[in-house]
Phi, psi and omega in degrees: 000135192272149164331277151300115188267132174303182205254330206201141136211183230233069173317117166091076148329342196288174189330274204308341187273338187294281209299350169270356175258003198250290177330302185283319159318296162305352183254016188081013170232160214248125199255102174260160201231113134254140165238116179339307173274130176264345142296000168289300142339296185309320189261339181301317193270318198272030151253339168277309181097133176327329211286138169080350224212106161265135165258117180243158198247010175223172183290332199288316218260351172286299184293341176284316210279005178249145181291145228238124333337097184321129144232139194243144181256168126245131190225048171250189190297146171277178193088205202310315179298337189284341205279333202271340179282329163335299141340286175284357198245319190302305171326307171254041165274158156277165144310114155109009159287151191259161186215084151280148189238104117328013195262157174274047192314130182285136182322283229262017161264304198269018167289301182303338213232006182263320185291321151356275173346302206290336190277340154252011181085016185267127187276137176248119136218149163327069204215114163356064214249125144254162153130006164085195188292332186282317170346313207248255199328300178275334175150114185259146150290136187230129186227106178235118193236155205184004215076104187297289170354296204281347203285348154285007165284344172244024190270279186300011153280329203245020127301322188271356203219349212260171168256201177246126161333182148285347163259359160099354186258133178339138187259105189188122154186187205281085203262031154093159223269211190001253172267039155315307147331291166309331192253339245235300192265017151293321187285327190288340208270302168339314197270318207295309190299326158291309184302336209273290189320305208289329180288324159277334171275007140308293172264023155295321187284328179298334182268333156256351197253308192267009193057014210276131184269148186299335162290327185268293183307334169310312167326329189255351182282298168336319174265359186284288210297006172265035191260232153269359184250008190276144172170167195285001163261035162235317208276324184298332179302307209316301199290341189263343171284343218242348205261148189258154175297110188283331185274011193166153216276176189064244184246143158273351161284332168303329204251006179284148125343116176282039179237133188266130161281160179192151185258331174129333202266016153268337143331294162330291152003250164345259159034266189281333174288270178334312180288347188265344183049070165235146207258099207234061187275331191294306164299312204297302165347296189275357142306281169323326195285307181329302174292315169324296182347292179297353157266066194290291173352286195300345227261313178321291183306293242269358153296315194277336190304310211246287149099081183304164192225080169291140154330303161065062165346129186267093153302126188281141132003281191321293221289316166324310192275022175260322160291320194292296173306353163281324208260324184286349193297313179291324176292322200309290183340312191271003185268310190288324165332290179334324193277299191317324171305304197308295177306320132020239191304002167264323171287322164296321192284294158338329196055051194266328181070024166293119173258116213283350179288328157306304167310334179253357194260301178275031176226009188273331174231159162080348193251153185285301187316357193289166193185149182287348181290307183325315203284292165342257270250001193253307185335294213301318176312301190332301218275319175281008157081330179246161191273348200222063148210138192307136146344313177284326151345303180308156223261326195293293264230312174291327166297340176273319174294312184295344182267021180214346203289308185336311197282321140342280191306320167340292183309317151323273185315316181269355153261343159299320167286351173254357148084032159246132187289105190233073159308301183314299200269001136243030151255343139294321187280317167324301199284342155286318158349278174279354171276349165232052176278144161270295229233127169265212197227061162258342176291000194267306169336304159299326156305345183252269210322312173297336215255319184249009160197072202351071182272003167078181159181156181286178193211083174351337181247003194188146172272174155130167171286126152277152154217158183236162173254112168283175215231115164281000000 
């Protein structure tokens, strides 16, 4: 039994919990460690070392070695493994001990398991980690929801650990009780999945409409991110457009497979928007491409099938890639709306009180989505005073779009006449569209609906339910 009782430890070794156990180490504070393999441990501790960092070789002698309120991490795979480290770990836990699941956990596991938790007094909570393996080493965005009561017992650890704002301040907070945290980065991984998509159909269109070579796009991915776009999926396009082949000449983005892998949370997303019937087309848009993706066989045939014939515009270079940086600006703007809409109208149904000027504030460092654009949209909550207003809405936020909007439709309009699919980035210019009609085509909708299943409809001119006897 060690001496010293750590401050905090750490369930689950694999890349994000070693470097969150490295993280916490390095900042002073001393970290007990487990792994289900205990040589895993083992080799952990001897490449790392003591200092700040205890190795235990069982779950019993890991939980005597933390300081009482116990706090705990869990970093293993989400699903059936967090229930099953539970299972074994919950039995020698105290009352008021603590539990966070660092997993990318679906809202409603950690719903169920906070309630479970709370019948023995143990506080559960959920909590969000981005920014990949340099993240959990270096400084990560952490979005945690929980049991109010306990968070000052872990905020300044995961403070010490957290990365920094554009303003020095720690990207962490108290983002409201129960799966609040979990729902909070299911939504940034939503916003993560439109930027990515809007970024690929960007350099589709530079390599196919400009012929543009994998170097020279990178050049624009470069010049995009010292821009109005900087931010770290502009800098990673830049590097990933850039890296030459090791196994064979040219680029290696040339020689990657078109079919996109996905883990379930734009998905998750998507979903959850919908069954809440909030209009997130621009996240659903980059789910659907993902899955198109994966039919690459079909996709092959049905080219030969169809043998598209594009225009193929003789473009000027400059002014295209100037539209291009206009046009991402505005989809990006509006995949966050969608998400904020979202987080929104989910804190309110909740009673969670997530304050979304928080939320753009702590995706601003350590998050794959940070971006300089967050610091505009966290002024604008600030400023606006409310809790409940749309991202378009803002006085700041409406100046950006009318000063972009144009270019966004340009960009539309010329893959489309060349016949390149750019879903994301016209399913944003759509959804400003309808989201700033006053009047729209939903009345024909209503009108069909009463006409084949006397579904009623409201009326512009008189209050009260209508229903009509249509006239065949």
């Amino acid at each position: 039994m060690p001496q010293n009782l750590a401050e905090i430890g750490i369930i689950g070794l694999g890349t994000m919990g070693s470097n969150f156990a490295r993280n916490l180490a390095t900042k002073g504070i001393v970290t007990a460690v487990y792994n289900r393999t205990t040589e895993v441990t083992e080799e952990f501790i001897a490449e790392h070392g003591t200092e700040n960092l205890i190795g235990t070789k069982d779950l019993q002698e890991f939980v005597q070695s933390i300081k009482i309120p116990r706090k705990i991490i869990i970093i293993v795979k989400a699903g059936p493994p967090v229930d099953a480290v539970l299972e074994s770990l919950t039995p020698l836990l105290d009352p008021n001990d603590i539990v966070l699941d660092f997993g990318n956990t679906h809202f409603s596991d950690t719903e169920r398991r906070e309630q479970k938790l709370k019948k023995k007094s143990i506080h559960f909570w959920g909590c969000g980690i981005s920014g990949g393996e340099k993240g959990a080493l270096h400084g990560p965005s952490l979005m945690p929801g929980g049991p109010k009561e306990s968070w000052p017992e872990i905020q300044p650890i995961l403070e010490a650990a957290a990365a920094k704002d554009f303003s020095g301040t720690p990207c962490v907070t108290y983002l409201g009780p129960g799966a609040a945290g979990n729902y909070v980065k299911m939504v940034h991984n939503g916003i993560e999945y439109g930027i990515m998509q809007m970024l690929a159909e960007a350099y589709d269109m530079m390599k196919t409409l400009l012929d543009m070579p994998a170097q020279n796009i990178s050049q624009v991915f470069r010049q995009f991110d010292r821009g109005k776009l900087n931010g770290y999926l502009l800098d990673l396009a830049s590097t990933v457009t850039a890296q030459k082949d090791d196994l064979g000449d040219g680029y290696l983005i040339d020689k990657i497979m078109d079919k996109a892998a996905q883990k379930g949370t734009g998905s998750w997303t998507s979903v959850d928007a919908l069954q809440k019937g909030i209009a997130l087309p621009t996240i659903t848009e980059a789910v659907t491409s993902r899955i198109i993706s994966s039919f690459k066989e079909r996709r092959k045939d049905l080219a030969k099938e169809y043998q598209p014939q594009p225009i193929r515009d003789n473009l000027d270079t400059d002014r295209f890639i100037d539209l291009l940086d206009d046009a991402l600006y505005v989809g990006i703007i509006c995949a966050f709306a969608q998400g904020l809409e979202l987080i929104q109208a989910t804190s309110d149904e909740n009673g969670w009180d997530t304050n979304l000027a928080e939320v753009t504030r702590i995706w601003q460092g350590g998050c794959i989505i940070r971006m300089i654009l967050l610091e505009k949209i966290q002024k604008a909550y600030k400023e606006s005073g409310q809790s409940h207003i749309h991202l378009l809405e803002m006085p700041s936020i409406v100046a950006e779009i009318k000063g972009n909007i144009a270019s966004l439709k340009e960009v539309v309009e010329i893959a489309a006449k060349n016949e390149v699919a750019i879903p994301a980035l016209s399913s944003a210019l759509n959804y400003f569209y309808a989201m700033t009609q006053k009047r729209g085509n939903a009345n024909f909708i209503q009108a069909l609906r009463d006409g084949f299943g006397a579904h009623t409809f409201e009326r512009i001119d008189r209050e009260g339910i209508f229903h009509a006897h249509w006239k065949s």
